[in-house]
C-alpha positions as CSV (number, residue, x, y, z in Angstrom):
1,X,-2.8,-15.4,-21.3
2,X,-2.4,-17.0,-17.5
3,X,-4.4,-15.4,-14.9
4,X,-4.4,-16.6,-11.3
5,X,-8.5,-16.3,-10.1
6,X,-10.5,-17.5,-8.0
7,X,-13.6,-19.2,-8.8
8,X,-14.9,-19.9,-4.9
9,X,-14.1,-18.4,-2.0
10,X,-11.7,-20.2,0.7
11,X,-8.3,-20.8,1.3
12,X,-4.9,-21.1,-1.0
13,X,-6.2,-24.4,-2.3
14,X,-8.9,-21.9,-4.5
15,X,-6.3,-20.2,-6.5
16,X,-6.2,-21.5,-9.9
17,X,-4.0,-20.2,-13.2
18,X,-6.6,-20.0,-15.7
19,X,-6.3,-19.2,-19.4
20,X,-8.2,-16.4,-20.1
21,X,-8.4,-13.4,-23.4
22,X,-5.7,-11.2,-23.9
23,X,-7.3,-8.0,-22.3
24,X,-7.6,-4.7,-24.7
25,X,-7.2,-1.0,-23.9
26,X,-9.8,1.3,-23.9
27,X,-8.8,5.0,-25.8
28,X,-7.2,5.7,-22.4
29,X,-5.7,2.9,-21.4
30,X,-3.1,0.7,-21.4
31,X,-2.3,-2.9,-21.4
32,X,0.7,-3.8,-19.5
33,X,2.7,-6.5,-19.4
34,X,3.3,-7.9,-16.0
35,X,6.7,-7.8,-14.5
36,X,5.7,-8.2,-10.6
37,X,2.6,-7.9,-8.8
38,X,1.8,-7.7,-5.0
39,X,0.5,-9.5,-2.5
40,X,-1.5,-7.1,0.2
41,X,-3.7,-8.3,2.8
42,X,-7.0,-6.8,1.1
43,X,-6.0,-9.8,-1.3
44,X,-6.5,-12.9,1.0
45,X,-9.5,-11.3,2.5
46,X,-11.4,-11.2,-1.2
47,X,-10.3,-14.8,-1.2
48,X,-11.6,-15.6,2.4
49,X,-15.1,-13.4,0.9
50,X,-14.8,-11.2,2.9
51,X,-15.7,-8.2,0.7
52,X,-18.2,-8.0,-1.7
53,X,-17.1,-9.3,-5.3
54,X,-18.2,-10.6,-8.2
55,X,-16.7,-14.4,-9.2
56,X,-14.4,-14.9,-10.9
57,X,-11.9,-12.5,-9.5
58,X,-8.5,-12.4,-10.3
59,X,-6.4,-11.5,-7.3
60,X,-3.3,-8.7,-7.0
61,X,-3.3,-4.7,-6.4
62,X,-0.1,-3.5,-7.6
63,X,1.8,-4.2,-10.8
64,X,5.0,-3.4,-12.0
65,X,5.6,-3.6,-15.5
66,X,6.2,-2.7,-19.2
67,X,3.4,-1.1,-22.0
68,X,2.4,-3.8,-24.4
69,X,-0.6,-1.7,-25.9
70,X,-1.2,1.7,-25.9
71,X,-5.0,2.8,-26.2
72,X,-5.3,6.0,-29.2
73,X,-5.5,8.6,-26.4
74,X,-2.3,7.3,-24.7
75,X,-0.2,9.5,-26.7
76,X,2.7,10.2,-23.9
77,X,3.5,6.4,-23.9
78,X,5.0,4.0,-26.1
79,X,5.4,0.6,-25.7
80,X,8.4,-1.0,-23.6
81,X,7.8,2.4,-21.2
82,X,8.0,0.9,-17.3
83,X,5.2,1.7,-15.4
84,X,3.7,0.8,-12.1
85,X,0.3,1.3,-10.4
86,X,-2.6,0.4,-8.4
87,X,-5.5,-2.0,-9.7
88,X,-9.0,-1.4,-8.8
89,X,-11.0,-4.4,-7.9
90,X,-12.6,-4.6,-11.3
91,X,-9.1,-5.9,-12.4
92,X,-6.1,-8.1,-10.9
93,X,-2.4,-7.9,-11.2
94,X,-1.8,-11.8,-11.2
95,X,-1.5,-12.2,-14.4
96,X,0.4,-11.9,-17.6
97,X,-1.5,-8.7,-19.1
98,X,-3.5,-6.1,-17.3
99,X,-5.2,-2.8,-18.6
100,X,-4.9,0.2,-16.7
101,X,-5.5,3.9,-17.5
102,X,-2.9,5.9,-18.6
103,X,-3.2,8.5,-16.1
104,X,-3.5,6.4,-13.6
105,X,0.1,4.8,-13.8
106,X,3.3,6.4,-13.0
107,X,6.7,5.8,-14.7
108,X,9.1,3.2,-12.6
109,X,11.5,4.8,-11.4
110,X,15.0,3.7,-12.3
111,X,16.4,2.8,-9.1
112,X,13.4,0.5,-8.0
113,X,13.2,-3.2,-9.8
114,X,9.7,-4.6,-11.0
115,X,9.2,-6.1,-7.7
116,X,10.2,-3.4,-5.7
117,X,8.0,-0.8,-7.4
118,X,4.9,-3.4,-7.2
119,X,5.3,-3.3,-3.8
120,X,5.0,0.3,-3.4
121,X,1.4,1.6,-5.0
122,X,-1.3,0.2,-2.4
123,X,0.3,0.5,0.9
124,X,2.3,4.0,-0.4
125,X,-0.9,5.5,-1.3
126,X,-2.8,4.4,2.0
127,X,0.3,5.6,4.0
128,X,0.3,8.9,2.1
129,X,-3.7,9.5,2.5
130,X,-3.4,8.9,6.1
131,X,-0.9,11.3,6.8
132,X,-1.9,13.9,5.0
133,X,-5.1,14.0,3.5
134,X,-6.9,12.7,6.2
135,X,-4.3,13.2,8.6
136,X,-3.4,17.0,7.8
137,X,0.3,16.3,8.7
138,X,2.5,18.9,8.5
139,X,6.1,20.1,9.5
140,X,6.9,20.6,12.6
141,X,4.3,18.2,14.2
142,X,5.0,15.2,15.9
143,X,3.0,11.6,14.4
144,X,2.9,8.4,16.4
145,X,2.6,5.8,13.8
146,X,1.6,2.2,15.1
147,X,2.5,-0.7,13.3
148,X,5.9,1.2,11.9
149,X,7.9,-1.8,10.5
150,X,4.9,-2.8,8.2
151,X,4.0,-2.1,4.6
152,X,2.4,1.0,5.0
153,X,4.1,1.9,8.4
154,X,7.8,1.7,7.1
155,X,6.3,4.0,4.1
156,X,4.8,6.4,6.9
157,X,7.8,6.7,8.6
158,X,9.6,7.8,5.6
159,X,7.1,10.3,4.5
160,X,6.0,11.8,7.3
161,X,10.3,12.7,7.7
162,X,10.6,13.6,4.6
163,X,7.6,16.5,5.1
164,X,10.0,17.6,8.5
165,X,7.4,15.3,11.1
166,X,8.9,14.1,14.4
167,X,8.0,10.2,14.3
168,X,7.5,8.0,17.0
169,X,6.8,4.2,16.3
170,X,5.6,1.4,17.9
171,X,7.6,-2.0,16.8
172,X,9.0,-5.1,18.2
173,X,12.3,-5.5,19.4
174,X,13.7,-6.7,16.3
175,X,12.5,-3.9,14.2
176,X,13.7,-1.3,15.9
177,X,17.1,-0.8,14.3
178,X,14.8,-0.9,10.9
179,X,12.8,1.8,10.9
180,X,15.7,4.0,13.1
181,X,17.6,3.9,9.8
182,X,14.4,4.3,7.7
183,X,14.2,7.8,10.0
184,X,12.1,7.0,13.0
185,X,13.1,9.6,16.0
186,X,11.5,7.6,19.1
187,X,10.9,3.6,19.0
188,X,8.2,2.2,21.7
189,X,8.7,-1.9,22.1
190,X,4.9,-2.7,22.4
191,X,5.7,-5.9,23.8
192,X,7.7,-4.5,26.4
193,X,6.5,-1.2,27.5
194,X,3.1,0.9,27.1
195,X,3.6,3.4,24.4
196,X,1.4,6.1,26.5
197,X,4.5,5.6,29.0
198,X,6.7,7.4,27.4
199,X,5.0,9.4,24.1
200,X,2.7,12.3,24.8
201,X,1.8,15.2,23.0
202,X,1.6,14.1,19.4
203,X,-0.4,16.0,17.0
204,X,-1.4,12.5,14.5
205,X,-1.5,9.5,15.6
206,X,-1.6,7.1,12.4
207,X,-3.3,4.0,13.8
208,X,-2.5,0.2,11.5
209,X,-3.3,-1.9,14.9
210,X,-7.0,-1.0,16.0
211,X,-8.6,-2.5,19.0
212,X,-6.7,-1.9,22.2
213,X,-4.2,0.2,20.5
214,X,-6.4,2.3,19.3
215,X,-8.5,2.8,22.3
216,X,-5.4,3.6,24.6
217,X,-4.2,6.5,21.6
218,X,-6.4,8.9,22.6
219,X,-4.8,9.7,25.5
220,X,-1.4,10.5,23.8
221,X,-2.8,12.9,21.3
222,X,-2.8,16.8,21.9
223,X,-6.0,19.1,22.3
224,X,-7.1,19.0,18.8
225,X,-4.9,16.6,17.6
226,X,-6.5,13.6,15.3
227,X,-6.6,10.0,14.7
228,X,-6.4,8.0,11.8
229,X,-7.3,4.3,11.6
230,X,-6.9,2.0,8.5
């Protein structure tokens, strides 16, 4: 099958579709057949080197696809079942096959396409963790969330609505419409206006910037309240 891996670390120009084995299922596993597969920023910073891996690597997160094998223990899937899920780095999506456990897949759901859902795992389930298990968001609270027209912020948004939160976002001009129809209750323009101005009070503050950002979020948050950085 075609894999894209790298064999050195440095820009595009190190990408390179290899032929490699058809990979094989453990008894829990599953080999999938690569619809989509992401492309998060965790993926161009393996490539840069900078995070620890062992070469080759091939790159991608997130895959959506179809089951191609099922390993003997896989008994509630069949193949042609669409799945979707996140890789660890010990396996990549780019490629034509991928093995992944069986519990550690979800089924697609109908309304998304394969790219859609393969956009979805990595930045759903760092969006999710923040919030909640780290974040201990619950309803009734009010969450700033920086960086809210991103891949994980336009995923915060919705979930932290969906679990009754008042959101406030920081965005650009141009994305403010965005995430207003994705559920956000208070937009700050960051470019225009300092988001301590005008948002005070907040239980969570779900930091994707850092640096200044971060440093000037303290003073928004509650007695007791908590910060989260990615």
């Amino acid at each position: 099958m075609k894999a894209a891996r790298i064999h050195a670390f440095g820009g595009p120009e190190v990408v390179s579709i290899d032929q490699v084995p058809l990979p094989q299922p453990l008894d829990d596993e599953v080999v999938l057949r690569v619809r989509a597969a992401s492309v998060n920023p965790i993926d161009y910073k393996i490539r840069e080197g900078s995070t620890s891996e062992t070469l080759p690597v091939t790159l991608g997160r997130d895959v959506s696809g179809t089951v191609e094998i099922c390993g003997t223990r896989a008994h509630t899937l069949k193949k042609g079942d669409p799945l979707f899920a996140m890789l660890g780095h010990d396996r990549g999506g780019n490629a034509e096959f991928v093995v992944v456990k069986a519990t550690e897949a979800a089924a697609k759901p109908d309304r998304l396409s394969h790219v859609e859902a393969a956009a979805v795992p990595l930045a759903g389930i760092t969006a999710w963790q923040g919030l909640f298990d780290h974040g201990g968001l619950k309803s009734g609270q009010r969450v700033l969330i920086h960086g809210g027209a991103g891949g994980v912020g336009h995923l915060a948004i919705q979930f932290a609505k969906a679990a009754g939160a008042f959101v406030a976002t920081t965005v650009s001009a141009e994305d403010v419409v965005f995430v207003r129809e994705l559920g956000a209750d208070q937009t700050v323009d960051y470019k225009n206006q300092g988001f301590e101005e005008v948002v005070d009070a907040v239980d969570l503050v779900f930091d994707l910037v850092a640096g200044d950002t971060q440093d000037r979020s303290w003073d928004v948050l509650k007695p007791g309240g908590t910060l989260v950085s990615t």
